[in-house]
C-alpha positions as CSV (number, residue, x, y, z in Angstrom):
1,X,0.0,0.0,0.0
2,X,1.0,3.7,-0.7
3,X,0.4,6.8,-2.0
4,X,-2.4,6.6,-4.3
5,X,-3.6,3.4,-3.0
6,X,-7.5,2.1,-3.0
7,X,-6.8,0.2,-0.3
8,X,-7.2,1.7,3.2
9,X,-6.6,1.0,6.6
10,X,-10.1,0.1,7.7
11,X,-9.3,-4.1,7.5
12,X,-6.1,-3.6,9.5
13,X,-7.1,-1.0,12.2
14,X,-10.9,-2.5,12.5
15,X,-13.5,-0.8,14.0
16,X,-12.5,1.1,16.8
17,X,-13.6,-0.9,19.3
18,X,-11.8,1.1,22.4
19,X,-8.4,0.7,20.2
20,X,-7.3,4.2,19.2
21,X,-4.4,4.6,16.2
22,X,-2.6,7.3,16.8
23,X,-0.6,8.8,13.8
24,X,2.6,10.5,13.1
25,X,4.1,12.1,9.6
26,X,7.6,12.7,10.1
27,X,9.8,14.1,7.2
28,X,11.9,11.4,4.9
29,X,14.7,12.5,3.1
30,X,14.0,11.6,-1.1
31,X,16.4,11.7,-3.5
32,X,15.4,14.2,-6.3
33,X,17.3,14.8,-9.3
34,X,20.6,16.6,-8.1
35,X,19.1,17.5,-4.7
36,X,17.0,15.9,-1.8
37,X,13.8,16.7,-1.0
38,X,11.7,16.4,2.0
39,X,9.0,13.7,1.5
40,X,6.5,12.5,4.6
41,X,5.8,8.8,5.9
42,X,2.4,8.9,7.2
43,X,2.4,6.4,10.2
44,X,-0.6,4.3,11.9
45,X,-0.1,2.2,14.6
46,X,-2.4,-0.3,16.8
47,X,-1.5,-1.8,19.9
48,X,-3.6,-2.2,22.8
49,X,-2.6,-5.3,24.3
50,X,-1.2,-3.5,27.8
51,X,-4.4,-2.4,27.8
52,X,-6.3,-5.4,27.6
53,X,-7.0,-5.1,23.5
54,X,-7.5,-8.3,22.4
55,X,-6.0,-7.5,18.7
56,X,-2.7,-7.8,17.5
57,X,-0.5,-4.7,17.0
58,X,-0.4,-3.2,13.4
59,X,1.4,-0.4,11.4
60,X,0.5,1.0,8.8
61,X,3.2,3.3,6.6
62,X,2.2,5.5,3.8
63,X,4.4,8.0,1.6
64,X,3.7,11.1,0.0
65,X,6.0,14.3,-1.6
66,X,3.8,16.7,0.6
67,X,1.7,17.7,4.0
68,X,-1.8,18.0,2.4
69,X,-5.2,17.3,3.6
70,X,-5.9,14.9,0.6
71,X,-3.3,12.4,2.1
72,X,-5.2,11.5,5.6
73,X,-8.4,11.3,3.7
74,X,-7.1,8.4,1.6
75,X,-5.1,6.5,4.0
76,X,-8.2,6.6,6.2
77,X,-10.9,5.9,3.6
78,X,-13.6,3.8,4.7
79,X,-12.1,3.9,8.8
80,X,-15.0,5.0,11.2
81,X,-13.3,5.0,14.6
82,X,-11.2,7.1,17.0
83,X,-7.9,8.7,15.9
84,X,-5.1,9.7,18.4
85,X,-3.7,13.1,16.7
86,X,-2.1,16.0,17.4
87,X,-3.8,19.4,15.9
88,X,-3.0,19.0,12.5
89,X,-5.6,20.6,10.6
90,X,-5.7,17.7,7.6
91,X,-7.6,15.2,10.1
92,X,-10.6,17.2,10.1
């Protein structure tokens, strides 16, 4: 799965079902011709055994060449659930 995808993390992440993915897009270094540019890795994690989840961890890594909006909304196509995120305006 990646950028451009149809597939989405709904089968992976489930329904929420008191597990809550939280998320992370740190930069990535990409090679570009004669340069490097800053990519992101979009990041989704599951893991609520500790807490008495009865699923099995999961992560889930996406790339794109930018921040925008349009990104979250695909990775998360079709996922109806709680996500644990900071303020980022592209989750809403």
């Amino acid at each position: 799965m990646g950028a451009g995808s149809s597939e989405s993390l709904a089968p992976v992440l489930g329904e929420a079902g008191g597990e809550i993915p939280p998320a992370s897009w740190p930069t990535v270094p990409v090679l570009a011709e004669g340069k490097t540019d800053t990519g992101r890795c979009w990041i989704y994690v599951r893991d609520d055994g500790p807490f008495g989840g009865a699923g099995p961890p999961a992560a889930m890594f996406y790339y794109s060449r930018d921040r925008r909006g349009e990104h979250p909304l695909a990775n998360l196509a079709g996922y109806s659930g709680i996500l644990q995120a900071n303020a980022y305006d592209g989750y809403n």
